[in-house]
C-alpha positions as CSV (number, residue, x, y, z in Angstrom):
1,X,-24.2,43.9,-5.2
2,X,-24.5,41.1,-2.5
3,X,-24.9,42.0,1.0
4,X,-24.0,39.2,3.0
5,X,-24.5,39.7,6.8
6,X,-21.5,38.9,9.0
7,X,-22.0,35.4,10.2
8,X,-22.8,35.2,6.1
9,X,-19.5,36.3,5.3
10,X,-17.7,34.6,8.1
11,X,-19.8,31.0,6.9
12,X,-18.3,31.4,3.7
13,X,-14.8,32.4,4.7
14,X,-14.8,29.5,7.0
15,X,-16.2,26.7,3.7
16,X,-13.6,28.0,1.4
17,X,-11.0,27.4,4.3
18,X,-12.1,24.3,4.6
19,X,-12.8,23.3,0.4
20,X,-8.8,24.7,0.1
21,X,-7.3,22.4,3.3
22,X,-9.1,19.1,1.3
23,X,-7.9,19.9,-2.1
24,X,-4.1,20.9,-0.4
25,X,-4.5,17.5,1.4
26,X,-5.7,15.7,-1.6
27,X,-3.1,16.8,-3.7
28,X,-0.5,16.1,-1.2
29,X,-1.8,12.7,-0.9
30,X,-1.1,12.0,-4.5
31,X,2.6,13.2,-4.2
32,X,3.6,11.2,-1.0
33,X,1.8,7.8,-0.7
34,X,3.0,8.0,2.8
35,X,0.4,10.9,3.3
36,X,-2.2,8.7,1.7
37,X,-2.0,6.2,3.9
38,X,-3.0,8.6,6.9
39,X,-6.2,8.7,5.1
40,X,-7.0,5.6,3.4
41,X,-4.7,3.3,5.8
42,X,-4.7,-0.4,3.5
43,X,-6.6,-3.1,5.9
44,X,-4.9,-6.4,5.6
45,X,-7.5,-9.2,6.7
46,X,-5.6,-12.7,6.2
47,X,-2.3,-13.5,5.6
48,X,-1.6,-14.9,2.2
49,X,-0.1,-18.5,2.0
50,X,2.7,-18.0,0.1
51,X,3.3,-21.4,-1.7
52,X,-0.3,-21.8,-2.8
53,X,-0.6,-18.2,-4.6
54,X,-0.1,-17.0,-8.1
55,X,1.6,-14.5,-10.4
56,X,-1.4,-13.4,-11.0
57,X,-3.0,-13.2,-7.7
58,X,0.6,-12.1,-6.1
59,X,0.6,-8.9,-8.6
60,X,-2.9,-8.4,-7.7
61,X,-2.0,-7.8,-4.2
62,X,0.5,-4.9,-5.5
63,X,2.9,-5.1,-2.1
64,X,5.9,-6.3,-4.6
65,X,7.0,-5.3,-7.8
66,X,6.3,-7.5,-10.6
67,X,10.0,-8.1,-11.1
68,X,10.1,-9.2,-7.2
69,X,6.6,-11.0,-7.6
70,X,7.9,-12.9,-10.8
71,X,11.6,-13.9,-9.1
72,X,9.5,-15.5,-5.9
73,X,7.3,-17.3,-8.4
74,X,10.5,-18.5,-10.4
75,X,12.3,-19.0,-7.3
76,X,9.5,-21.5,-6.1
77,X,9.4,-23.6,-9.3
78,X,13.1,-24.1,-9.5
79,X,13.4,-24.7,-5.5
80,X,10.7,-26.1,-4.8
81,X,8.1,-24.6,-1.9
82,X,8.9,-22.8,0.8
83,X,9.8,-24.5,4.1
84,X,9.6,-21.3,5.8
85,X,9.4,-17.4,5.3
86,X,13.2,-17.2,5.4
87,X,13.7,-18.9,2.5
88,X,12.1,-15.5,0.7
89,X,15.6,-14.0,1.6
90,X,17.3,-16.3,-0.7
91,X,15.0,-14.5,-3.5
92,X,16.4,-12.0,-6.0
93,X,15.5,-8.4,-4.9
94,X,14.4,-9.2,-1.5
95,X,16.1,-7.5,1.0
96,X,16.4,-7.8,4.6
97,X,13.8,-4.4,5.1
98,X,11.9,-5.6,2.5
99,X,11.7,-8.9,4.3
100,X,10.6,-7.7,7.6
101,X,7.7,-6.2,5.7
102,X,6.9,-9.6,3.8
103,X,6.5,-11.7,6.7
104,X,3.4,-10.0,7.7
105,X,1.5,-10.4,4.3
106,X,2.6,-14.0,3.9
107,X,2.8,-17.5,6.0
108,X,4.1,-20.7,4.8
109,X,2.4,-24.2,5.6
């Protein structure tokens, strides 16, 4: 039916070994985020002043979750601005971990 030479065959062998490892990969990127960001790493250019930014702009940025991103926004109108990034632990659902992560997206003036 199809006579493939042996270098044919062995091409072929070696493409589908390769088209399985990059859908395996793909699909264990979309179960484990922590995978995906091996291959698509998240490039943080600037810092983000955190008394001059929005709801809007804050959920856009998708490193909190809206509850977290709305309780820094109300935290901010009741208290004021920030004096410095410590004052995000005083902030409902922040926690220490979560914190050390923070204060390398944001900066306070």
């Amino acid at each position: 039916m199809l006579n493939f030479t042996s270098e044919e065959k062995k091409a072929i062998l070696f493409l589908l070994v390769v088209a399985f490892c990059g859908i395996a990969l793909n699909n264990l990127a979309k179960l484990n985020c922590r995978v995906k960001k091996l291959f698509s790493p998240e490039v943080c250019l600037a810092k983000i002043e955190l008394n001059k930014i929005s709801l809007e702009e804050l959920l856009k940025t998708r490193c909190l979750p809206e509850k977290t991103s709305r309780h820094i926004i109300e935290y901010r109108l009741e208290h004021g601005d920030f004096t410095s990034l410590e004052g995000l632990k005083k902030v409902k659902g922040i926690s220490e971990k979560r914190y050390e992560k923070l204060k390398e997206l944001f900066f306070v003036e």
